[in-house]
N, C-alpha and C positions, 0 to 999 in steps of 0.2 A: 159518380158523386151521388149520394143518399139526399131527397130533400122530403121533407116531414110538414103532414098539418093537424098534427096530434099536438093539443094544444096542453093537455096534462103534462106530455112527457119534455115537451118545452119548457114547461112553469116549474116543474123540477128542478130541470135544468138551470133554466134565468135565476130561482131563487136561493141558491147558491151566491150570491153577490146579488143582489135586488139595487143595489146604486148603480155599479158598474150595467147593471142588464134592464136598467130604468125603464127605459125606450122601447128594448126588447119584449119588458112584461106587457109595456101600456098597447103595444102593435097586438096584444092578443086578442084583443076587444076586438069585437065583429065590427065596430066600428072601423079600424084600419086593417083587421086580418086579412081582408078581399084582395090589396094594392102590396102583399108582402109574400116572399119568399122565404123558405129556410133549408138553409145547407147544413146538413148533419152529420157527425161521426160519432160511430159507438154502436156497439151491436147491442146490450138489450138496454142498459140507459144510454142517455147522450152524453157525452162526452166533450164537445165542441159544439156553436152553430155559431154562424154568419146572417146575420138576417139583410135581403138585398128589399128595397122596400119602393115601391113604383107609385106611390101616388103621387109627385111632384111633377114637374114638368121633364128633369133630368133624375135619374132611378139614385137614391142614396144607399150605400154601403156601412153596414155597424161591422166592424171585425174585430169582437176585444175574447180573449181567451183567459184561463188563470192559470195557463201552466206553459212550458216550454213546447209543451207537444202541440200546442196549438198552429204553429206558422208550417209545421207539415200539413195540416188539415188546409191550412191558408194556402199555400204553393200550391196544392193539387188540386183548387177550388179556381186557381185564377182562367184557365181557359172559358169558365162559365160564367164569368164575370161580364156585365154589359161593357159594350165599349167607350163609355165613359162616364164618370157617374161623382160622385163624391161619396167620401167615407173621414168616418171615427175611427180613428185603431191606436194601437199602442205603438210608439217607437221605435221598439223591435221588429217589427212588422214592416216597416217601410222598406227595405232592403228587398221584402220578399217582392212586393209590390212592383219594385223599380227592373225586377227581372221580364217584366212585358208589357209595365203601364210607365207613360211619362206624367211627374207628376207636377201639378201648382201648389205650394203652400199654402195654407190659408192659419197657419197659427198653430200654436199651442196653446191647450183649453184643460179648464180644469174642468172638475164634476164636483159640484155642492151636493151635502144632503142639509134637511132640517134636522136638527137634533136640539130644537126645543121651541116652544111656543113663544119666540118676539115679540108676536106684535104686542103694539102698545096703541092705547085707542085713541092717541095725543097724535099718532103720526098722520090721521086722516084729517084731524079737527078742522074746521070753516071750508073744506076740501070738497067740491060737490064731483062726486065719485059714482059714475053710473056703471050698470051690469052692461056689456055691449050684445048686443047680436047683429042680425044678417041688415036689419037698417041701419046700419051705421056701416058698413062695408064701405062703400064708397068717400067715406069723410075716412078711414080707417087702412085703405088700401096709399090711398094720397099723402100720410102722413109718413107710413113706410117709405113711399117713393121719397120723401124728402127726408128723410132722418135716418134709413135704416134701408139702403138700398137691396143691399146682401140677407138681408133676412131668408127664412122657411116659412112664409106663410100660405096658408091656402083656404081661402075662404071658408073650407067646412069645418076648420078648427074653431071659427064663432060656434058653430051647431054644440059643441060641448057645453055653452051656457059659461064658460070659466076665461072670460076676459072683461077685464072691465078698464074705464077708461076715466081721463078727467074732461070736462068737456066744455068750453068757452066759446061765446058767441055762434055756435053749431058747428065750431069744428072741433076734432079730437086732437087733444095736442098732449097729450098720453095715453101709453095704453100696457098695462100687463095681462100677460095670458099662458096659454100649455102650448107646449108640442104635442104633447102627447098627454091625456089623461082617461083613466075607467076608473068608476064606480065599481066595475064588477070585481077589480083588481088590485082596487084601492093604491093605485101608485099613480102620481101625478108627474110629469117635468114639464117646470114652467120656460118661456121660452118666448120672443116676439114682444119682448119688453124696448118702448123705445120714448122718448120726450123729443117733441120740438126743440129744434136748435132756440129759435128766441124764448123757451118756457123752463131750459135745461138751469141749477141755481137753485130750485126753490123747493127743491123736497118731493116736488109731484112722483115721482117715478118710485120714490122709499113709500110714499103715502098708498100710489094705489098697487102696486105691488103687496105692500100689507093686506090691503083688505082679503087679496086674492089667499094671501097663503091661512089669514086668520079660517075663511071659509072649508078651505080641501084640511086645515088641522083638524079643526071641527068633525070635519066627516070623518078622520079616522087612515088619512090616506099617506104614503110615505111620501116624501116630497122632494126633489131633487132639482136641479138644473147644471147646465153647462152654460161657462163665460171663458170671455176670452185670457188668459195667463196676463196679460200685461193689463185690462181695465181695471185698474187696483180702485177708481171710483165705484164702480158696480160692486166688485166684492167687498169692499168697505160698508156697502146700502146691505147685500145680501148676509155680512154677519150681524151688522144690525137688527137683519128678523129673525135669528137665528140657526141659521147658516153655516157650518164650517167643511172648509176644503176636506174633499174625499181621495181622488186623485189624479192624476196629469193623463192628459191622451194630446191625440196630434189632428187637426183635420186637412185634406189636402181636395183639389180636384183630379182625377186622375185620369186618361186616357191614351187608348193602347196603342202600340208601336206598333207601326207596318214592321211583318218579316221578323219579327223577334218574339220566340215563344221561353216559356218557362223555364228551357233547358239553355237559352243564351244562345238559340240559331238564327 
């Protein structure tokens, strides 16, 4: 297996589909490039990659391809796969997968882009809406624990400056932000959106979600996120700000079988 950190010959590649390779592009930033892997096919351009991505406590898996030829690249990638990990991939893929990993559901999820400027500056109004960084971690980690256990977050996603929050008697009891975002790359996905069970009703989460996407339009940046296929609340707040579904993918956790390898032995 070929793996690459030729970061042009990547961005070629990703920008081929820049929604579906969202995450792919924003991993190119020096910022996350250090904690990322890429598995590649194609002899003078790329043709396929996989990006396997380690900065989290457990290594997450991106496998999304645009053509059929992609799940040969995938099969013959699974030996080098961590042995357990989570992954984004397409539906057709999961077959490949199921030939040496056992896997958890975790949903079907769609992929938003922006395709025009929502906000509207009525959605923040009387709304005291602050920028978050690394002092507010601790009021910011605690509100995850209680509203959004399953999140991706990792403290040095505040370091991007692109999360803000709303914030009531000094706790945070919203907060939108990125997964993944560069400046250098101009693609953002926002991500680690979450409200207080007692604060959920009142607009917070449409409100500072707005300001966040008002900002990254501003600069110029393509704008994307993943939700879950069935929270028709979130995607109803997300076409709101101008938002419309891009396409379906599947996320699962995965982890490999004793004694069973890719050929079914």
């Amino acid at each position: 297996m070929n793996y690459t950190r030729d970061k042009e010959a990547l961005l070629r590649h990703f920008n081929k589909d820049p929604i579906l390779f969202g995450y792919h592009i924003g991993d190119l930033d020096d910022f996350y490039f250090r904690d990322c892997e890429w598995a590649v096919s194609g002899n003078v351009e790329i043709e396929d990659a996989i990006l396997i991505y380690f900065g989290l406590e457990t290594p997450t898996v991106l496998a999304f391809g645009l053509d059929d030829r992609f799940n040969s690249f995938l099969e013959a990638l699974l030996p080098e796969l961590p042995n357990s990990f989570y992954c984004h991939y397409q539906k057709s893929s999961l077959g490949i997968f199921r030939k040496v990993f056992a896997d958890k559901p975790l949903g079907s999820h769609l992929k938003m882009k922006l395709v025009s400027d929502g906000y509207d500056s009525r959605l923040d109004k009387n709304h005291e809406i602050q920028r978050l960084d690394m002092t507010h971690k601790k009021e910011l980690v605690k509100l995850y624990e209680r509203s959004y256990p399953q999140n991706y977050f990792n403290d040095r996603m505040l370091e991007t400056g692109k999360y803000f929050g709303y914030i009531t008697d000094g706790e945070v009891v919203c907060v939108s932000g990125v997964h993944v975002h560069s400046d250098e790359y101009k693609i953002s996905v926002l991500g680690n959106i979450t409200t207080h069970p007692d604060y959920r009703g009142r607009g917070l989460a449409t409100a500072v979600t707005a300001r966040l996407v008002k900002e990254l339009h501003a600069n110029g940046n393509t704008v994307a996120l993943n939700v879950k296929k069935d929270n028709f609340a979130a995607i109803k707040c997300y076409q709101k700000l101008g938002f419309e579904i891009y396409c379906e993918y599947e996320e699962s956790f995965f982890s490999r079988q004793e004694n069973k390898t890719a050929e079914g032995g």
